[in-house]
N, C-alpha and C positions, 0 to 999 in steps of 0.2 A: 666822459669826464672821469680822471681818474679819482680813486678814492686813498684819501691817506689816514692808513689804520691808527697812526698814531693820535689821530683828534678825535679817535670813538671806542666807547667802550665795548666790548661784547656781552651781551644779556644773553644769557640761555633759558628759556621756559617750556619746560615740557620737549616738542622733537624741532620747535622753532629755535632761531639765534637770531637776534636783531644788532645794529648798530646805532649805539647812542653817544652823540656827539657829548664833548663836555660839558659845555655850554646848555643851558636852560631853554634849548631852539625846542624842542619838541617834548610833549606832554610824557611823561610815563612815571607808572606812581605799581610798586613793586607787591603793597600790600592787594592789588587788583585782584592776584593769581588766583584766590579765591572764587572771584568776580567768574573768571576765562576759565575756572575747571569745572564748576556749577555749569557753567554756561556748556562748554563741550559734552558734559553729562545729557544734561538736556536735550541736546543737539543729537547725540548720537539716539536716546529713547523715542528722537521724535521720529528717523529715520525709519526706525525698527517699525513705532505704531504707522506711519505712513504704508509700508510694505503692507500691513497685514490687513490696513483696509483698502487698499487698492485690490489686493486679492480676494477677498471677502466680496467685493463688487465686482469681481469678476466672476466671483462662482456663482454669485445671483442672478449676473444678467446672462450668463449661461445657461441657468433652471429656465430663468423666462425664456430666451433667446430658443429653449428645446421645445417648449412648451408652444412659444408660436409657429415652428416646424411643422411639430407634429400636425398641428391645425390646420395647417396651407394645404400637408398632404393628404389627409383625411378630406379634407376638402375638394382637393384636384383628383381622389380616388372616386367621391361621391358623383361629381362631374363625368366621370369617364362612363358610367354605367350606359348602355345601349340603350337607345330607344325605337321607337317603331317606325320612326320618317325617316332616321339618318340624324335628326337634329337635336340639336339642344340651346335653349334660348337664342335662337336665333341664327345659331353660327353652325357652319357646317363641321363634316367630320376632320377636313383635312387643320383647320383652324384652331379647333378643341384639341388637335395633337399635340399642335406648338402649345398650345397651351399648358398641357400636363407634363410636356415633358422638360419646358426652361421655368416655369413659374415652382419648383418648390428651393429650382437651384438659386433662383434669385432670392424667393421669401430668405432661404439661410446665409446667402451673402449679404444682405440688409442685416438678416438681426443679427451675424456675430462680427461684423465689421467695426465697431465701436470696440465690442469687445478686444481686439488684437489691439489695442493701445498699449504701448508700454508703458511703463513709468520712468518718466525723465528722472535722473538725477536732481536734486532740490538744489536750484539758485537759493546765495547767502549775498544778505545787503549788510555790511557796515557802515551807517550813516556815519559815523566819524571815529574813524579811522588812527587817526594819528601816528603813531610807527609805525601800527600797521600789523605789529605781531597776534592778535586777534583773529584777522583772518589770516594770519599765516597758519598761525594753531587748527582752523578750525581743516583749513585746505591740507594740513598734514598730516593731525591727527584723527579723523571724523572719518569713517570709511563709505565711500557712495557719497560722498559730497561732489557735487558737481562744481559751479563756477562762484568766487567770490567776489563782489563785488566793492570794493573799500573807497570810500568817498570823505572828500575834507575840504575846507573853504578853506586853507592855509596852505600855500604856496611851498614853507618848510616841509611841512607833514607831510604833503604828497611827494616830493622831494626823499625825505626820508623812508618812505614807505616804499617805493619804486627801487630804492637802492638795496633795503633789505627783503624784497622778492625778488632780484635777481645772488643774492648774497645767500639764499636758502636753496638757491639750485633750479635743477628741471621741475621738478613738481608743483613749487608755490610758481614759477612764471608760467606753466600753462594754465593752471588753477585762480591764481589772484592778479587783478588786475585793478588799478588804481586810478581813480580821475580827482582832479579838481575842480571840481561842483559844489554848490548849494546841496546841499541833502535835502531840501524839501521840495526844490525845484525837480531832482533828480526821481524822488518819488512822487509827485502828480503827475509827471510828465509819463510814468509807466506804472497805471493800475494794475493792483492785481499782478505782479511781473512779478516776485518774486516770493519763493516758499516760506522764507525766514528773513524776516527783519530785526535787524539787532541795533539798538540806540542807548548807549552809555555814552552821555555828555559829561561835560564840567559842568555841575548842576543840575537846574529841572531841567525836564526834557517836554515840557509841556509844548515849544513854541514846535514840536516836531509829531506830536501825535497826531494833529489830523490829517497830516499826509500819509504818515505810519501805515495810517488802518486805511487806507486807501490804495497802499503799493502790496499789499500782502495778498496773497493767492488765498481761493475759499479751501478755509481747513487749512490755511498755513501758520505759521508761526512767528508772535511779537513778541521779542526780548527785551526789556526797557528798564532802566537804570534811574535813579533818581537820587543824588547828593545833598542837594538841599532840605536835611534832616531839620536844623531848626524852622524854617520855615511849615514844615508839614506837620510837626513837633508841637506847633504853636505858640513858639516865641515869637510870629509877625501875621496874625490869625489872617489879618486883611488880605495881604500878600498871596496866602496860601490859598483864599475866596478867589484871588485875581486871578491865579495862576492855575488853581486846578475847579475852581467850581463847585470850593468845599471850606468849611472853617471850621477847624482843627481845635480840640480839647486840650487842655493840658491835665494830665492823668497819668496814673502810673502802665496803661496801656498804649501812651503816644506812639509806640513803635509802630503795633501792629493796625494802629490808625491811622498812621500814615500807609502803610501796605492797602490799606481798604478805601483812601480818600484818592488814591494811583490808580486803582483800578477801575473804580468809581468813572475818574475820570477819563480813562480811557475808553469804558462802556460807550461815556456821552459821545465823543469823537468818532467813533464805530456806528452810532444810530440815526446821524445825520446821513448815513448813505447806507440805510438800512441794514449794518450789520449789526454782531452782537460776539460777544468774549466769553469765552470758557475758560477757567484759568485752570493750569495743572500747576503750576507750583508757584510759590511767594515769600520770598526770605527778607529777612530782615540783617543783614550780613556787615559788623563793625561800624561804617562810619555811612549807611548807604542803603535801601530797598532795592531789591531784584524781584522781578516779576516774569511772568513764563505764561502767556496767554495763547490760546488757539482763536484767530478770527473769522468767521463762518457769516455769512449771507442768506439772511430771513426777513420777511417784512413781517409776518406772522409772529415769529420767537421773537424777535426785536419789542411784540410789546408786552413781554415779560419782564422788561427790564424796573418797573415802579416796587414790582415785587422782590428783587433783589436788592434794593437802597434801603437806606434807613435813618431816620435822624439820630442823634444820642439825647439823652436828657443825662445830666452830670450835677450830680449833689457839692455844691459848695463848700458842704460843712465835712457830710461822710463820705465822699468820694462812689456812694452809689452811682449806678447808670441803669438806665432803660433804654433799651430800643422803641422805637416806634415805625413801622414801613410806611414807607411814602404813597404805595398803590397795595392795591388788594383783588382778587379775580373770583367769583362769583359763576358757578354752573349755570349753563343755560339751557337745557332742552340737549342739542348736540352741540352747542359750541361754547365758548367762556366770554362772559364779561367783564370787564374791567371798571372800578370803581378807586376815587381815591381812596387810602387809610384812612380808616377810623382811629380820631384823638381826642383830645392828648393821651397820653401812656398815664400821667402823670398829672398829681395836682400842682397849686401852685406851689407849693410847699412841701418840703421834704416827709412822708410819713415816719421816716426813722427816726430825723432830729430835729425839724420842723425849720430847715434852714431854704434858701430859694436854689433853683435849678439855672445851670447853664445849658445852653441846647447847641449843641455841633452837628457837622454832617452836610450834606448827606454823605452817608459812606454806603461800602458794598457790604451787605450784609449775608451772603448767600457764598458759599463756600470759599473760601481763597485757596485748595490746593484738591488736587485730583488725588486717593490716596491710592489709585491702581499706579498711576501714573509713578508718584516715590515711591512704591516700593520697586516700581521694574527701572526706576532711574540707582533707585540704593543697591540693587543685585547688578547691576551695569556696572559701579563705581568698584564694589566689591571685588567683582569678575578682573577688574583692569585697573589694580591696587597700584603698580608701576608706573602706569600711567598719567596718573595724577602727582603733580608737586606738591598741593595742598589735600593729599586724599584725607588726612585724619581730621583736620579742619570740617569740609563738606560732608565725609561719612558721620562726619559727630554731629551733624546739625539736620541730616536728611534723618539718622533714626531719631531724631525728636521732631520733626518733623510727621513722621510717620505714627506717630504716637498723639498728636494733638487729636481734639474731638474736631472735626471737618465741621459740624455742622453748630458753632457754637462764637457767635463774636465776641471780642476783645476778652482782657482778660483781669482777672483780683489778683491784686500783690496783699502775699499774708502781710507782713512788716509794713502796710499802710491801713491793713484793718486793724492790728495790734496798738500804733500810732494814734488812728482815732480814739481808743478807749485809754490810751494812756499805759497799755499793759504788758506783759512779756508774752514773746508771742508761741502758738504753739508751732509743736515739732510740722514739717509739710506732711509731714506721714500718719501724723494724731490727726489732723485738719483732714486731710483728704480721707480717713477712714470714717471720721465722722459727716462726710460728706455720702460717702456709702452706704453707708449703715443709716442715711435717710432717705435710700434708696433714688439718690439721684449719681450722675455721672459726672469723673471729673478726669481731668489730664492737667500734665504740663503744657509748656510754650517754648516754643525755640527762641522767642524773642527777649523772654526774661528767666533766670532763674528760679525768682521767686516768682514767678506769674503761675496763676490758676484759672484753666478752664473746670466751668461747668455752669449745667443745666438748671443749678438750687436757683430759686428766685432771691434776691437781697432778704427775704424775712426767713429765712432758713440760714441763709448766710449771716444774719445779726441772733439769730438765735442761737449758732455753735458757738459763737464770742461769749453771749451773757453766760452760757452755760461754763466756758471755759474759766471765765472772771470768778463766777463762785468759787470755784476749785483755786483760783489765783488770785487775791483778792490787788485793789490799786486803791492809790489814795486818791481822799475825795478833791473830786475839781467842781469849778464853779458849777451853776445850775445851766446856765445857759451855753454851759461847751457842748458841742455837739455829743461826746462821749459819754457824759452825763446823763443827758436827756438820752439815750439808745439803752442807757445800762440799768437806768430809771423803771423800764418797763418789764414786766416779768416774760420768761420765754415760751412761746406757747407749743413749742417742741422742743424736747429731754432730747438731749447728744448725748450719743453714743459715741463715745473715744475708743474703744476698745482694740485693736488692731483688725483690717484688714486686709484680706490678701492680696486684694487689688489697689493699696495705696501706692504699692511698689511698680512702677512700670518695670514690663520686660528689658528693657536697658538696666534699668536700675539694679533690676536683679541679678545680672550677668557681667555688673560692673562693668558697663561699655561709658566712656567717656562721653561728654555731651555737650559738656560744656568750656572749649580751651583757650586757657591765655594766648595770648599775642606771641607769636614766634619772636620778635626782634623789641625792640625801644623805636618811637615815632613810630609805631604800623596806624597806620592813617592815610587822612589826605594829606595831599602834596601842593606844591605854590604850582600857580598855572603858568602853562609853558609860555614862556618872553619875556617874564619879570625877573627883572632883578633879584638876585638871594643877596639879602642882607641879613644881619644882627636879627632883626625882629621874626626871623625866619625859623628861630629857634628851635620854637616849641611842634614845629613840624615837624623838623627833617633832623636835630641837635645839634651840638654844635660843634661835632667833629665835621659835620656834613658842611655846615657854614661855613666856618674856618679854612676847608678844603677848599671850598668854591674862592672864597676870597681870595687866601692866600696864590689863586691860580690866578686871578684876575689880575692881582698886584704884579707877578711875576709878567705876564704880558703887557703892564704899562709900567717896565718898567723900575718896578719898587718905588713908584711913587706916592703910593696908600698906605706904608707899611705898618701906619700906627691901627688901622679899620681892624684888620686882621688880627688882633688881641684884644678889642676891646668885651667881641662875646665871654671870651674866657677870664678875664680879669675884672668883669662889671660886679661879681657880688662880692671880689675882697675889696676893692673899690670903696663900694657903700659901707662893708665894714671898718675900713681904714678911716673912713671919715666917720662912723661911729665914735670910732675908739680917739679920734683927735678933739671931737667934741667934748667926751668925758674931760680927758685932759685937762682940756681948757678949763671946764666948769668947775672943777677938783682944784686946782693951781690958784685961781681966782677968790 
């Protein structure tokens, strides 16, 4: 079937070109780019770490592999020794020859025959698929990537995807190859088949993870996406209990709690067929969460997992939180047992301002990002700056990444501890000194600007506030406002404001960017492929975009819509025109 260029656009991303029809037939949303260089970053570190431990396993079972040698021969030497009948256990001389002379050849063909395994090139699954430029990227640009696999339950998609891998030449058509299937289907039906599993839906991606962690090979790699921000956010807590097996806070840390309620759940999906999740990396990225998990097969490790959850307890009034772990593990002699948590964390009532608790969770409370792993994914991205279309995007957010405390969940927005007392807030740099100078540890967040990690407990963290408040004074509010009652109390540790040298992270100091606007207007989500783009489509995509589409529509039927096609651009003089006729009237009258 011929193709005619003139009803598709050509998208360039990185060393892929796709064709995108005009029409709304197939999904592609431009701000993703981010999404697919993260992801190719990943992808290529994961390569690298694979090589080094397949080789590292080689040289070990090598040491053994010489070691059981040695033994066979030293053995078949001991054997050989002359005795006084001719004999030895039994067996005569000519039989003890065969013996010594094939048995050390065989010992060493047994133990280094496993070892000459090579390493296959790593299969990639794109559960959906849609253009398809995803794995075309990954089959172009990703070196040592073996076969990709790109999957879609949509007749268009695979349609469109099949056109634009033979449209990218020899290497994406012997590399990527495309079916129309069920993605979930596609992964039960082959455990374990593949190295890297990658799933970025239009939305959650829950109804696809416990296939997910069933098709990935032990030690392979889950790439998983998730859209559905308010839901995990906790604008529809219920929802997010149905969906992921967790109900969600609303807090000025929702980002990076939805990132821990993902993986959470994913954990759970993993431990019903005994595996278990390592994450190396976990972003929180514009309008979406990306997560970078390695899944590995222990029934043992697996019940580790009570120790890595945790509930939240969430202050109504002061926006406090506690953690509380769901399981707790106990030395035994030589082995470990496991016990539930001991609770509550927390009384009924708040001690800072005697307000009541919300309790969320469970979430993952046990590292969200491996920091060997970003830094050798940040020197990856550095090294092959060209390479990337969004590099300053991802490099800005992997060195703050690199910079978080790994071992410390969620995070305090200053401007929400200021908020509760009523008061101006101080500088991040006054705050975070005087978080040092009480000898505990603090970082930023990739997920907020204002966000702060650290180790202070909430009584450390309301005692810099009162200290601050003296030096600042507020007016007074009621007794029974939360801010009142926190400020009410005297501080039973003196802050220290005074500068210190580590308020400044290493980026900061070298004036590395961290944090950057939006390349374009509409960088967001996009309307999902098949609908209609109408008026109300606005605040997506604007309304040159709308207008465009329309006006194309009309042209194909036509010109017999021609009034639709103005109404985006003319609706707010509109309402003003009928403002100003109303005055009129009322004026005249």
């Amino acid at each position: 079937m011929e193709t005619d260029l003139n009803d598709y656009t050509v998208i360039k991303e990185g060393e892929a070109e796709i064709l995108m029809h005009k029409k709304n037939q197939v999904f592609f949303n431009k701000a993703q780019v981010n999404n697919r260089d993260m992801s190719i970053a990943v992808l290529r570190a994961f390569i690298s770490k694979r090589k080094q431990e397949h080789e590292a396993m080689l040289s070990k079972r090598a040491r053994s592999s010489g070691k059981v040698v040695e033994k066979d021969v030293s053995e078949v030497s001991k054997e050989g020794t002359p005795v006084e009948n001719g004999n030895h256990n039994g067996k005569t001389n000519g039989e003890h020859d065969v013996a010594s002379q094939d048995g050390p050849k065989e010992a060493s063909k047994t133990a280094y025959e496993p070892v000459r395994r090579e390493l296959k090139p790593p299969r990639v699954l794109e559960a959906l698929s849609a253009s398809g430029l995803r794995a075309l990227r990954y089959a172009q640009e990703v070196e040592g990537i073996g076969q990709v696999v790109a999957l879609d339950n949509d007749p268009a998609s695979v349609e469109a995807c099949q056109r634009n891998i033979k449209f990218n030449g020899l290497m994406s058509t012997s590399k990527v190859e495309s079916h129309l299937t069920d993605a979930r289907v596609h992964m039960l039906t082959n455990p374990k088949e593949f190295d890297v599993v990658d799933l970025d839906p239009y939305g959650a991606p829950s109804i696809f993870l416990d296939s997910a962690v069933q098709s990935v090979a032990d030690g392979g790699l889950l790439m998983c996406t998730a859209t559905d921000m308010a839901v995990l956010c906790g604008a529809n807590g219920e929802v997010c209990y149905s969906k992921y097996g967790s109900y969600p806070l609303k807090g000025k840390y929702c980002h990076e709690m939805a990132l821990r309620i993902l993986l959470a759940s994913i954990e759970s999906h993993a431990n019903r067929y005994k595996r278990y999740i390592v994450p190396v990396l976990s972003v929180q990225i514009d309008f979406y969460v990306r997560v970078f998990v390695r899944v590995y097969t222990s029934a043992s490790a697996m019940k580790n997992t009570p120790l890595k959850l945790s509930y939240v307890y969430q202050c109504i009034g002061c926006d406090s939180f506690h953690l509380q772990s769901v399981g707790r593990s106990l030395p035994k002699q030589n082995s470990v047992r496991y016990q539930p948590g001991v609770g509550p964390v927390v009384p009924q009532d708040c001690t800072h301002c005697g307000k009541k608790y919300n309790m969320g969770g469970p979430i993952w409370s046990a590292p969200m990002h491996d920091q060997d792993w970003v830094t050798s994914i940040l020197n990856g991205v550095k090294s092959m700056k060209n390479r990337y279309p969004a590099y300053d995007k991802i490099c800005s957010m992997l060195t703050t990444v690199s910079e978080e405390l790994p071992d410390v969940p969620l995070i305090l927005s200053l401007h929400s501890l200021a908020a509760t007392l009523k008061c101006t807030s101080p500088s991040a740099a006054m705050f975070r000194s005087a978080v040092i100078n009480a000898k505990y540890r603090v970082s930023g967040s990739h997920v907020n600007p204002l966000g702060i990690k650290t180790d202070a407990p909430m009584e450390i963290i309301w005692d810099i506030m009162r200290c601050w408040v003296k030096n600042h004074p507020v007016k007074a509010q009621s007794s029974d406002h939360p801010g009142s009652v926190i400020l009410s109390k005297e501080p039973s540790h003196q802050a220290d404001f005074s500068r210190h040298v580590g308020s400044l992270s290493k980026a900061q100091v070298k004036k590395v960017a961290r944090f950057l606007p939006n390349p374009e207007k509409h960088w967001g989500p996009k309307v999902r492929a098949g609908r209609q783009i109408t008026s109300k489509h606005v605040s997506l995509i604007g309304h040159e975009a709308v207008n465009g589409h329309l006006n194309g529509h009309n042209e194909e039927a036509g010109g017999a819509e021609e009034e639709e096609e103005e109404i985006v651009e003319d609706e707010p003089d509109m309402k003003r025109q009928k403002i100003t006729e109303d005055i009129v009237a009322s004026t005249s009258s």
